[in-house]
C-alpha positions in Angstrom: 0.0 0.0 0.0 2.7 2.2 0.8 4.7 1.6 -2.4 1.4 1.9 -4.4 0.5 5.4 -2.7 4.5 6.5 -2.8 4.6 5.4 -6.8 1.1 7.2 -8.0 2.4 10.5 -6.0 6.0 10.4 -8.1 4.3 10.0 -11.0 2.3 13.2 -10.9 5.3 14.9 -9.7 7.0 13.8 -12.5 4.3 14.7 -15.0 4.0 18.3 -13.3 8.0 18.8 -14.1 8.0 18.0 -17.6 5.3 20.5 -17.8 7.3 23.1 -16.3 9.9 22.0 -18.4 8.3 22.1 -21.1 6.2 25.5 -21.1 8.6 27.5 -18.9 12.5 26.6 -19.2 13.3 28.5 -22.3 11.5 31.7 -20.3 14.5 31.8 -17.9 17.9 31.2 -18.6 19.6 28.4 -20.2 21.5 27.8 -16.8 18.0 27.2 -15.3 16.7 25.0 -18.1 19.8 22.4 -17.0 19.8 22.9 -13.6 16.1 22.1 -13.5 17.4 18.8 -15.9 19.9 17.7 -13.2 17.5 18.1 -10.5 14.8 15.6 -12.7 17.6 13.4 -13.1 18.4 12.9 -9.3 14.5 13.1 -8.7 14.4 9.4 -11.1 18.3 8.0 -9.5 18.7 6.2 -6.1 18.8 8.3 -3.3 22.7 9.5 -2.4 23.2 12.9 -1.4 26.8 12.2 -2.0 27.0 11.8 -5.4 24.5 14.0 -5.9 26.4 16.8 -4.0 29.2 15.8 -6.8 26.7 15.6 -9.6 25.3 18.6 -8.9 28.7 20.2 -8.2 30.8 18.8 -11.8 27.1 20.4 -13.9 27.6 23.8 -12.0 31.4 23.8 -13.2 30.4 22.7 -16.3 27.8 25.8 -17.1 30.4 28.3 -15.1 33.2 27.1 -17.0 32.0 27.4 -20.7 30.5 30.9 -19.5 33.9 31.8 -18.0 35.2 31.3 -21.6 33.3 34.1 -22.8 33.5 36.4 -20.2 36.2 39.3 -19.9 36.6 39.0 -15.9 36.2 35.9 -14.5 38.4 32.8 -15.2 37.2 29.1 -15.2 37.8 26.8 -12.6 38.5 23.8 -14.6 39.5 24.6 -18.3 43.4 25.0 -18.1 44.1 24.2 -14.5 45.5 21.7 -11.7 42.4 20.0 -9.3 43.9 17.5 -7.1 45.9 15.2 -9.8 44.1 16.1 -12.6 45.4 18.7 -15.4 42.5 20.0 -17.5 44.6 21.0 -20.9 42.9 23.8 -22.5 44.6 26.7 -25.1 41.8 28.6 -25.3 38.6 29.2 -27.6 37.5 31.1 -30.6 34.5 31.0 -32.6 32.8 32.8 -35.1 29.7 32.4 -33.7 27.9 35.4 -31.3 28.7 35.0 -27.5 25.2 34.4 -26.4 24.5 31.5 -28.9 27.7 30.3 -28.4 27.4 29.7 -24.6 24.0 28.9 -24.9 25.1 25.9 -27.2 28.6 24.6 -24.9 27.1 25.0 -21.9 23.9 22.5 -23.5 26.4 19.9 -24.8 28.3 20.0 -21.6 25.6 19.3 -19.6 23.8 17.0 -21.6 27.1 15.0 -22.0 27.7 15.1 -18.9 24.1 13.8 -17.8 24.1 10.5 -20.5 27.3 9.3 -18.4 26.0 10.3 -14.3 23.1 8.5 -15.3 23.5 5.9 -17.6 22.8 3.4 -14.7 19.9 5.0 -12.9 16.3 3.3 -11.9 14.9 5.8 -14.0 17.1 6.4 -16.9 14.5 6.1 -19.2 12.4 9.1 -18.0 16.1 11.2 -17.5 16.7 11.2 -21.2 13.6 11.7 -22.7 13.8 14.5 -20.6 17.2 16.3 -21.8 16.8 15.0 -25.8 13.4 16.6 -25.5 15.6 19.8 -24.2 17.9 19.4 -26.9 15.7 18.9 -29.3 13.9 22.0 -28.6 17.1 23.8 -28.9 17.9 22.7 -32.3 21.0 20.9 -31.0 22.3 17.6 -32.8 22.7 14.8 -30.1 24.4 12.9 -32.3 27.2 15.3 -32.5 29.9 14.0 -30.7 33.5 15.8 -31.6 35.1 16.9 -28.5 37.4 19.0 -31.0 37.0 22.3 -29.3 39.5 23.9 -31.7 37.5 23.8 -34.9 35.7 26.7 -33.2 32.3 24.8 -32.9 30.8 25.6 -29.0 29.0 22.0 -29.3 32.8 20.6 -29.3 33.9 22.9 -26.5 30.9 21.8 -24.6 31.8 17.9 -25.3 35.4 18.5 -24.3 34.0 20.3 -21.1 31.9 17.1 -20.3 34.9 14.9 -21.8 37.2 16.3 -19.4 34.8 16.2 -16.3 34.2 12.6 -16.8 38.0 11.7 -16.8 38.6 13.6 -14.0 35.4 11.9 -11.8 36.9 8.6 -12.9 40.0 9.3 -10.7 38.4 11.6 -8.2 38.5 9.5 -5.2 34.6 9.0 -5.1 35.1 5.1 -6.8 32.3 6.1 -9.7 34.2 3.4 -12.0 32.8 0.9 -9.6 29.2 2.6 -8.8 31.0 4.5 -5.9 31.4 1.1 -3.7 33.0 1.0 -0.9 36.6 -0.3 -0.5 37.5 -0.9 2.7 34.6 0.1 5.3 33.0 -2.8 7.4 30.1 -2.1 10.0 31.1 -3.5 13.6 27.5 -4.6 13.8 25.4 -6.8 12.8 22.2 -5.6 11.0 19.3 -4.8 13.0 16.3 -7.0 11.4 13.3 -4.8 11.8 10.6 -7.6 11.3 11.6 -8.4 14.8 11.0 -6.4 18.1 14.2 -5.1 20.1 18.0 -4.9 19.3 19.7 -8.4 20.2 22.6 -7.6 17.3 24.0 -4.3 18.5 27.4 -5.2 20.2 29.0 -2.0 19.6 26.3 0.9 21.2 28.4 3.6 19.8 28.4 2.6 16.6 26.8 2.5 13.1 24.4 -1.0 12.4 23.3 -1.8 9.5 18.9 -2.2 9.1 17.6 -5.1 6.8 13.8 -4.6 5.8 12.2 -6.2 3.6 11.7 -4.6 0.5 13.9 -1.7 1.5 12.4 1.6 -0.9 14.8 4.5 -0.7 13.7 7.7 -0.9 13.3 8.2 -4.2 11.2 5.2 -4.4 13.3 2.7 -5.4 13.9 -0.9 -4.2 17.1 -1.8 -2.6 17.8 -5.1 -3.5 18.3 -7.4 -0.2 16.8 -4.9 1.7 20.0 -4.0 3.2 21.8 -1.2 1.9 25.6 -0.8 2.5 26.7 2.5 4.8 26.7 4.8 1.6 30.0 6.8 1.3 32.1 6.4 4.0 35.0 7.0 2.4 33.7 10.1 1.0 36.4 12.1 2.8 39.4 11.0 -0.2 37.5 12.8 -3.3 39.0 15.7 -4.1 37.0 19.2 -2.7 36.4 22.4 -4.1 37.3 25.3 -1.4 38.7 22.4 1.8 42.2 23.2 2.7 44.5 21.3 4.1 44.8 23.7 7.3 41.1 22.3 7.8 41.9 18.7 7.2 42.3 15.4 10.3 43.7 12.6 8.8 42.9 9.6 11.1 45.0 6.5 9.7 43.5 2.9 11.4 44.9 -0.6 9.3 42.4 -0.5 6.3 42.2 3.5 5.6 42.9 7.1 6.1 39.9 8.8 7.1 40.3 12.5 5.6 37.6 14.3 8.7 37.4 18.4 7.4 36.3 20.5 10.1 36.8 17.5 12.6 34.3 18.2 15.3 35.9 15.5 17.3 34.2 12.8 19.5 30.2 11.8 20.1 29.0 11.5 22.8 29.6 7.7 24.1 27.4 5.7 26.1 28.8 6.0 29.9 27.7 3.8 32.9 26.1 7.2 34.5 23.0 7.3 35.8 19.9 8.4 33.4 19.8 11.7 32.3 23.7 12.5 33.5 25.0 10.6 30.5 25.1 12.5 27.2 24.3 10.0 25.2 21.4 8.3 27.0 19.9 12.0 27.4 20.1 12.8 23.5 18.9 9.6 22.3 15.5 9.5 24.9 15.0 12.9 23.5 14.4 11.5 20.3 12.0 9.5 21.7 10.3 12.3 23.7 9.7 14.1 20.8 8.6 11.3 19.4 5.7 11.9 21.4 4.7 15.3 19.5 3.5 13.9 16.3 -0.5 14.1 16.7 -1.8 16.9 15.5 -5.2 16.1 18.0 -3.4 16.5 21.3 -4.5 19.9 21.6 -1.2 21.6 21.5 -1.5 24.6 19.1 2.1 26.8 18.3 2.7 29.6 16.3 4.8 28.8 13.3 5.2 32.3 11.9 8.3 34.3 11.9 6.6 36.3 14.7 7.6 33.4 17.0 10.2 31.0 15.0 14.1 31.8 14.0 16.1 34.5 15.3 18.9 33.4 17.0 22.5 33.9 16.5 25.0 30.7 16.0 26.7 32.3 18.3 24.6 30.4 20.7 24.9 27.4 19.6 26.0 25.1 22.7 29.1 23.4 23.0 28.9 21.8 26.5 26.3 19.4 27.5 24.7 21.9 30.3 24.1 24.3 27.1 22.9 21.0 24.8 20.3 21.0 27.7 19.5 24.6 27.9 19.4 25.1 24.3 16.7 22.1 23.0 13.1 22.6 25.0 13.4 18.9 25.8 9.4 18.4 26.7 7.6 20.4 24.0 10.4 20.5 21.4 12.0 23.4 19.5 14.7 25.6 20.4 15.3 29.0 22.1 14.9 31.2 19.1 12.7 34.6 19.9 11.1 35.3 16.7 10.8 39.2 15.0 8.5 41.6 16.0 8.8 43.3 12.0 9.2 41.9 8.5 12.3 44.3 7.6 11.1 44.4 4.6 7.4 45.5 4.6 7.7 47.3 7.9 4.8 45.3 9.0 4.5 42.9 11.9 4.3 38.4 10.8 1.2 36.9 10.9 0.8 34.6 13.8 -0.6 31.0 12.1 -1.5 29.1 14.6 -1.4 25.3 13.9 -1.5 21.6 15.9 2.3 20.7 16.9 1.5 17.6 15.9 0.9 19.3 12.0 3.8 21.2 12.2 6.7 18.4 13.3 5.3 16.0 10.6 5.1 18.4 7.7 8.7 19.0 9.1 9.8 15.6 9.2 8.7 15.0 5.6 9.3 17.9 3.6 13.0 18.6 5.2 13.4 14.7 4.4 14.7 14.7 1.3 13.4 17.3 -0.6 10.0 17.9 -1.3 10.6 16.0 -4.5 12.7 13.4 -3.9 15.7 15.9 -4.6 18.3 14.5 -1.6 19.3 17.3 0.6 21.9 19.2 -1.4 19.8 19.6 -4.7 16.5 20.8 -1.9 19.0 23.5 -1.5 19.0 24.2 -5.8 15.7 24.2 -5.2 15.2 27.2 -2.7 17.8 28.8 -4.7 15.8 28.5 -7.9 12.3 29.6 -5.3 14.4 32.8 -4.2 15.6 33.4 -7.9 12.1 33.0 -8.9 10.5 36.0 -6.7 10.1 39.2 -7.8 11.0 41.0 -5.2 14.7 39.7 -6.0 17.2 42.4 -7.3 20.0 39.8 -8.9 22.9 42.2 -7.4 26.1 40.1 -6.6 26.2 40.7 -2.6 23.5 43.2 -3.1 26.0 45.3 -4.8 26.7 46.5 -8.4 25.2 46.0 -11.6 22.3 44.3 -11.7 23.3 41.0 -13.7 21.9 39.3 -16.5 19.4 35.7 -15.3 22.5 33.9 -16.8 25.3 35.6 -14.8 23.6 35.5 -11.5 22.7 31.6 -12.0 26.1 30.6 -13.3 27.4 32.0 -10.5 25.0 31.3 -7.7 25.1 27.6 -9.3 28.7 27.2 -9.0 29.1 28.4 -5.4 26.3 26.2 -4.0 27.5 23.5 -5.9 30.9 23.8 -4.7 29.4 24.1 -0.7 27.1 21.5 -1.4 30.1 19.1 -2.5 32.2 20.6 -0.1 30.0 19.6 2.8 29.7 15.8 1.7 33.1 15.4 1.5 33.2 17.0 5.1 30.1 15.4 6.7 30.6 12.0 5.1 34.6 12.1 5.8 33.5 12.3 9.8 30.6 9.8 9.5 33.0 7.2 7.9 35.5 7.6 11.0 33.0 8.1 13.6 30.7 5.4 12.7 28.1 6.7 15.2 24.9 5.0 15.8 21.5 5.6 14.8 18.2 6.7 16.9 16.4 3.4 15.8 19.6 1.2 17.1 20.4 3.1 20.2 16.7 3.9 22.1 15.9 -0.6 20.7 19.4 -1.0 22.4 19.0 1.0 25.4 15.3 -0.2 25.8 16.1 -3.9 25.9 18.8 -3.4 28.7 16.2 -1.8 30.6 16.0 1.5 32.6 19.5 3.3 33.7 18.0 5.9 36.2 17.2 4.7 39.5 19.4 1.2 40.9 16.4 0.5 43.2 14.0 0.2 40.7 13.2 -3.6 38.5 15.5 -3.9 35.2 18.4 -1.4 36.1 21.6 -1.2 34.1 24.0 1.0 33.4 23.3 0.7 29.7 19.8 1.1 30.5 17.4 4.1 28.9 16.7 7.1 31.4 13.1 7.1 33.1 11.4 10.3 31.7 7.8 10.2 33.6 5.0 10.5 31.2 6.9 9.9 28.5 9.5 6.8 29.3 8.2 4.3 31.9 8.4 0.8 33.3 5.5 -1.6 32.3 3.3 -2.5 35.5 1.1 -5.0 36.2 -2.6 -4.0 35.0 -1.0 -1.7 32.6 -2.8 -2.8 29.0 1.1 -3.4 27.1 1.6 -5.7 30.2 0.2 -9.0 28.3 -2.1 -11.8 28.8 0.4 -13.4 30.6 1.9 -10.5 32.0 4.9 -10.9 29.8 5.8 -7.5 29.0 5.5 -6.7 32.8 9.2 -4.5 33.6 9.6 -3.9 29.8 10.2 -0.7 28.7 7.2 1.5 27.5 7.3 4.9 25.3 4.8 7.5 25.0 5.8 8.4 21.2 4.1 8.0 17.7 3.0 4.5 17.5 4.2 3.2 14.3 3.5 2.2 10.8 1.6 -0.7 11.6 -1.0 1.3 12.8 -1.5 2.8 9.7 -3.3 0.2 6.9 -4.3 3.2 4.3 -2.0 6.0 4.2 -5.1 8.2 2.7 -7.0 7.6 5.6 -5.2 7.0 8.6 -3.0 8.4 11.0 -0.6 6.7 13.5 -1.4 8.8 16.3 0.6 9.0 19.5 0.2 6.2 22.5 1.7 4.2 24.9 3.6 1.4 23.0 6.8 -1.2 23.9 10.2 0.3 23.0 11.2 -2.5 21.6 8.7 -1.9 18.9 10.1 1.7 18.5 10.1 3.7 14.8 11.1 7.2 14.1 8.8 9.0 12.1 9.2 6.9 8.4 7.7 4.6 6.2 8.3 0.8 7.2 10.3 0.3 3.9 12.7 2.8 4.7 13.4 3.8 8.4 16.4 5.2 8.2 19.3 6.4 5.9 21.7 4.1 5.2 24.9 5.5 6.7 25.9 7.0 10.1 24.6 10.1 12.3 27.2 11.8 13.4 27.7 14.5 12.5 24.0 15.4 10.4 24.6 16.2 6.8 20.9 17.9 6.8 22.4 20.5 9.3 25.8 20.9 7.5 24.0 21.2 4.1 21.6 23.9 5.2 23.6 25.8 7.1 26.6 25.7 4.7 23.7 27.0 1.9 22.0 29.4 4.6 25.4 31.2 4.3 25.6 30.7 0.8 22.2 32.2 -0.2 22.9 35.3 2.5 26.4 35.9 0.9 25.1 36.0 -2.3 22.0 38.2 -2.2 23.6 40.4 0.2 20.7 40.2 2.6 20.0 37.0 5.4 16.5 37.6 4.1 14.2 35.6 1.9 12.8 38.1 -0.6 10.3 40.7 0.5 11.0 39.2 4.3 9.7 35.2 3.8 10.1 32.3 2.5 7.4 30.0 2.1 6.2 25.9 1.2 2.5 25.2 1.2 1.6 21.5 2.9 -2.4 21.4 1.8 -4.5 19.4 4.8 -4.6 15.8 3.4 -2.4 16.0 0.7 1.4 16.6 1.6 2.0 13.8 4.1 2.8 10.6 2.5 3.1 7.2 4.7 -0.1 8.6 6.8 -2.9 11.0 6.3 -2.4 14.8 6.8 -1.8 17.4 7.4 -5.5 17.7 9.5 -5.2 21.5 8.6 -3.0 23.7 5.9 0.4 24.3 7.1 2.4 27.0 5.5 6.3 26.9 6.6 7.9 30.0 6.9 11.0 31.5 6.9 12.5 35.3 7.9 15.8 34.2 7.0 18.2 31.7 5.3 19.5 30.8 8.5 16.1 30.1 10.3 14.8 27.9 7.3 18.8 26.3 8.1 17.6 26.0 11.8 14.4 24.3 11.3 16.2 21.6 9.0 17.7 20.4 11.9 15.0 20.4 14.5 12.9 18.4 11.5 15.0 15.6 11.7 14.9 15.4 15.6 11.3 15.0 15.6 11.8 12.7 12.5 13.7 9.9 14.6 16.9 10.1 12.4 19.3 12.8 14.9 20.1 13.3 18.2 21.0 16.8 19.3 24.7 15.6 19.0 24.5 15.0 15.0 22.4 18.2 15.0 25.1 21.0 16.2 28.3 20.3 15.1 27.2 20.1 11.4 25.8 23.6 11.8 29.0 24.9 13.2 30.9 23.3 10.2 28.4 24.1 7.6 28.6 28.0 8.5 32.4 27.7 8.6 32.6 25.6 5.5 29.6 28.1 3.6 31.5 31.5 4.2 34.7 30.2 3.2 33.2 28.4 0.1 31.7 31.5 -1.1 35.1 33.4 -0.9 36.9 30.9 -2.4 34.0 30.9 -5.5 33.9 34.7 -5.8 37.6 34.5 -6.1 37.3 33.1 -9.7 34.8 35.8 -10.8 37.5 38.2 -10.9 40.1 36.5 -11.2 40.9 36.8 -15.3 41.5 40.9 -14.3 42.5 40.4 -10.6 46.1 38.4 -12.5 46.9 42.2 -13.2 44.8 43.8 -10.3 41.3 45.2 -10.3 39.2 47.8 -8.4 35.9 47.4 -7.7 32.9 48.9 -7.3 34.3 51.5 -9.6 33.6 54.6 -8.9 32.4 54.2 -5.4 31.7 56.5 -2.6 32.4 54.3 0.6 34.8 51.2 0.1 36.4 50.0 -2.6 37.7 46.0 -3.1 41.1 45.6 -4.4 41.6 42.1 -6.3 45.1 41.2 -6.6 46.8 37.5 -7.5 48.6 37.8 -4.1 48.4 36.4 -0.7 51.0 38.6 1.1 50.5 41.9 2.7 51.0 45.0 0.3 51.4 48.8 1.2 47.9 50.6 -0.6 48.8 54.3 -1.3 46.5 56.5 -2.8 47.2 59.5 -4.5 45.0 62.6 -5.7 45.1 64.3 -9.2 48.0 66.6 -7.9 50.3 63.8 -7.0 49.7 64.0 -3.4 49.7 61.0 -1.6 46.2 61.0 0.9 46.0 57.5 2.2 48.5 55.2 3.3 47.5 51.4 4.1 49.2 47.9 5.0 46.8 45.7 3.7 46.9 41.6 4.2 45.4 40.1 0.7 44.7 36.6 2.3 43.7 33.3 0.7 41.4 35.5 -1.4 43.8 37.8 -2.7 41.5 40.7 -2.1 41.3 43.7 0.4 38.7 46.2 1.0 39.8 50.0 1.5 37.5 52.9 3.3 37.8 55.9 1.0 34.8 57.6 2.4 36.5 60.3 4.1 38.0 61.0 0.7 36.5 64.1 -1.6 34.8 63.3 -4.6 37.3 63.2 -7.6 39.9 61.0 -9.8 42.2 59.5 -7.8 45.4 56.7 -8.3 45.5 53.6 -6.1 49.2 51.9 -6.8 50.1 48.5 -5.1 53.8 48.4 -3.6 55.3 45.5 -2.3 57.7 45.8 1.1 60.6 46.8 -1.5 58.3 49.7 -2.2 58.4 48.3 -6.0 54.9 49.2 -7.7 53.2 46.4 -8.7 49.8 48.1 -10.0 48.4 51.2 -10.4 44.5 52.3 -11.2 42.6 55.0 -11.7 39.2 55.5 -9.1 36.7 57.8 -9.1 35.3 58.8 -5.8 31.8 59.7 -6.1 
């Protein structure tokens, strides 16, 4: 039934793209068109954010590489350069063709290249290039054309030697794509947890990753995993070769089989400890899961407001690192977390709307639609596709930082495109680098675990053990005699009970019925998923949802120049009866908004809380990382957007009348002297051009006029001179 229900509701997602495609993607710009293609190509492969983070990634470089060809300032990433052990050879372009149709028709061929080979082995292959030929087609673009001769001056064979290039280059990546990204060396310590079966009896090693076996195992995507136990998916990611990661950022930890490359290494998990209850981290986090568990009924009676008014607004800044602040920061009864909410859209002037909706609405519509996309996109490409929503809204002024020129559709995508992708790739390779090492268990595995060695919080009370779950009255509780779990025979008597949603098997249509919340045995615990899926199929710590949103929340706020959604709020609309998938609701219409990047970033990670797939301790660290990882991506991006002029030294904005950025292909410090029209030297600076090889200088006490800004390096040898005009 669930299948059935999942497979009808694809379908008409499916059908609903191609009409998009079909009516709208010549509208916007021919960026757009492909992007849109990629994301209908991961929408119809097997769920793996990983290589989808790469796919997603190697198409951006693709489109912002043939458009760097054309383009007087910026220089491409690829064409012509050195990534890891790989030399792209490239002696530049001509053509006789115009620019626009030129880039137009590479950046297609790249793409579409580039798409036959990523997904020549999906589920739905079929359905991926009808899609793209159709694309093609419409263009007026020969797919048979093939020549990867970029020097005959035809874009199609610059766009084929793009694609060409890129796929030699992923075949040596470190990712293993020659052998459908298998693992080489990673073995689980545990055995698989069989979920036909109440309890845990297989986990041996409590802080570690276990495999699930479950019959018919349907990814989220919708397609059946063979065995019905997937592997741990990417371990290893750590080896493939980044975008923006340095080395300074880089933990190697060497054991016998492999070197684990851990970016941003956040360090330990909290371990299961032989204190009592709630004084152990780990015991706390995990029950947690399972208290919130307890939130998913939307008739309990518990109303919240959901608006901006009451949601978001709080800096990372507070973002616990000791477990007293872990505890301060999540509201461990009635879930959510300390953020204050805005009394004023900044935008409008004008106070949020208060919608007031069931708790119970709210955490499942969270659960779901921060899931995996609300299409089936993995996480990184749900990113592209509140980057396409923001691009999408008028309210939108396309200014690079919210500075400058306005820029053409097809400059601001090729370049938002290419930063994402980079964090979003970046961020796999980070997240999936620590989840290899760490190997951390799973909510499902550790509350089963916990539950069967019985309580851990009072040593005078029936089934105690140090391994034990905490006692959490009215919500975690000891089965008495008389109690209606205890069991004709009083069997289940000392057991273990939650007060959490019940389960799939109370659900027998998933258009009718809900789960509800109730007493039920631990043992028989679920987090909020369908039966044929559970869990993802890799380790927790640390959560790529929370690095991958937060890494993009700073992406999307670098970019625009503004932490805001446009005109103040972002917005998904979850109709009542319609959004939820394995059981019936919404029971009213839920509308999810968002002030900021950042608060949409933060709700991520509560979703998957109240999901059953994170404890707190997978939820923090990866936002740390992703808003360390997100900044430095997008400097390291924006780099390459000047960086054709910056070889000889550029000013910028030009004229200005406050600051003005000085791009130079240097990482030392340089002396910045600025002279007027007279020759008189008025400012005097020792600037530091960083890893970015850029500076910003305040010439806002300056009068307007033409002034010269020279360069001089500590030998006082002039290395650049410009002209600026101080408004």
């Amino acid at each position: 039934m669930f299948r059935t229900f999942e497979f009808i509701m694809k379908k008409l997602v499916l059908l609903f793209l191609l009409v998009a495609v079909s009516t709208t993607c010549f509208s916007q710009s021919i960026a757009r068109t492909w992007n849109e293609e990629v994301l209908h190509g991961i929408r119809n492969d097997f769920a793996r954010p990983v290589v989808h983070a790469r796919n997603l990634f190697h198409t951006s470089v693709a489109m912002y590489d043939v458009w760097a060809v054309f383009d007087k300032q910026a220089a491409p990433y690829f064409l012509g350069n050195t990534i890891g052990d790989y030399t792209c050879e490239f002696e530049g372009f001509k053509t006789s063709e115009n620019t626009s149709e030129a880039t137009k028709k590479a950046l297609s061929y790249a793409v579409f290249r580039l798409m036959k080979h990523r997904f020549q082995n999906s589920p739905g292959k079929e359905e991926i290039f009808k899609s793209i030929n159709q694309v093609m087609n419409e263009l007026g673009y020969d797919i048979n054309y093939i020549s990867s001769n970029y020097k005959n001056g035809n874009p199609a064979a610059l766009g084929n030697y793009i694609a060409e290039q890129l796929i030699a280059f992923g075949l040596q990546d470190g990712s293993n794509e020659a052998n459908d990204y298998e693992n080489r060396y990673y073995e689980p310590l545990n055995e698989a947890l069989n979920l036909d079966f109440a309890g845990n009896s297989t986990l041996e090693y409590p802080n570690h990753w276990q495999p699930l076996k479950v019959e018919n195992w349907v990814d989220q995507s919708g397609n059946t995993i063979p065995g019905g136990q997937p592997p741990f998916l990417g371990p290893e990611w750590g080896a493939v070769v980044p975008f923006s990661l340095r080395e300074q950022d880089l933990t190697t930890h060497t054991t016998p089989d492999f070197d684990y490359n851990c970016y941003y290494d956040p360090g330990d998990p909290w371990y299961i400890q032989d204190f009592l209850g709630m004084d152990d981290p780990y015991k706390w986090s995990f029950a947690m899961v399972a208290v919130w568990s307890s939130h998913l009924d939307p008739a309990d009676g518990v109303m919240i407001d959901i608006s901006p008014a009451s949601i978001g607004n709080f800096d990372s800044t507070d973002f616990p690192t000791t477990f007293k602040e872990y505890k301060s920061f999540y509201n461990y009864k009635n879930g959510g977390d300390p953020s204050k909410g805005r009394d004023l859209n900044p935008v409008t002037g004008k106070p949020y709307r208060k919608q007031l909706v069931p708790r119970g609405d709210y955490a499942r519509v969270l659960a779901e639609f921060w899931a995996d996309g609300p299409d089936s996109e993995t996480p990184p490409g749900h990113w592209f596709t509140i980057l396409n929503y923001v691009n999408d809204q008028p309210e939108l002024i396309k200014k690079f930082k919210g500075r400058g020129e306005v820029l053409s559709d097809l400059e601001w995508d090729i370049k938002s495109y290419f930063t994402l992708g980079g964090a979003m790739h970046d961020v796999a390779i980070s997240a999936w680098g620590i989840k290899g090492y760490y190997d951390y268990v799973r909510p499902v595995s550790a509350i089963r675990y916990m539950s069967d060695e019985g309580q851990s919080s009072d040593p005078n009370l029936p089934r105690y053990n140090p391994h034990g779950i905490p006692l959490v009255e009215n919500y975690i509780e000891l089965v008495q005699e008389g109690d209606p779990l205890a069991g004709a025979f009083n069997e289940n008597v000392e057991k273990i009970k939650l007060y959490c949603w019940r389960g799939p098997s109370k659900i027998v249509d998933p258009n009718e019925d809900e789960a509800g919340v109730g007493w039920i045995l631990a043992e028989e615990w679920f987090p909020y998923q369908r039966p044929s899926f559970v869990t993802p199929p890799f380790a927790g710590y640390v959560s790529g949802h929370s690095t991958f949103s937060r890494a993009a929340a700073e992406i999307l706020t670098l970019l625009t120049g503004d932490p805001f959604f446009p005109g103040g709020m972002g917005t998904f609309e979850a109709k009542k009866g319609e959004f939820l998938v394995f059981e019936d609701g919404p029971s009213v219409d839920v509308q999810l908004q968002w002030a900021t990047y950042r608060d949409a970033s933060d709700q991520c990670s509560l979703s998957r809380i109240w999901g059953g797939i994170h404890p707190p301790i997978d939820d923090i660290p990866g936002r740390i990382i992703g808003e360390k990882l997100g900044k430095h991506a997008f400097a390291f991006a924006e780099n390459f957007f000047t960086k054709a002029l910056a070889e000889k030294g550029v000013l910028y904005p030009n004229p200005t009348s406050e600051t003005v950025t000085i791009s130079y292909n240097t990482e030392k410090s340089l002396y910045i002297k600025v002279y007027d029209i007279q020759g008189r030297e008025v400012l005097f600076h020792l600037a530091d051009f960083g890893e970015n090889h850029k500076t910003t200088l305040d010439v806002s006490a300056l009068r307007q006029g033409i002034y010269f800004v020279t360069l001089q390096n500590t030998e006082k040898q002039n290395l650049f001179t410009a002209r600026l005009l101080k408004k």
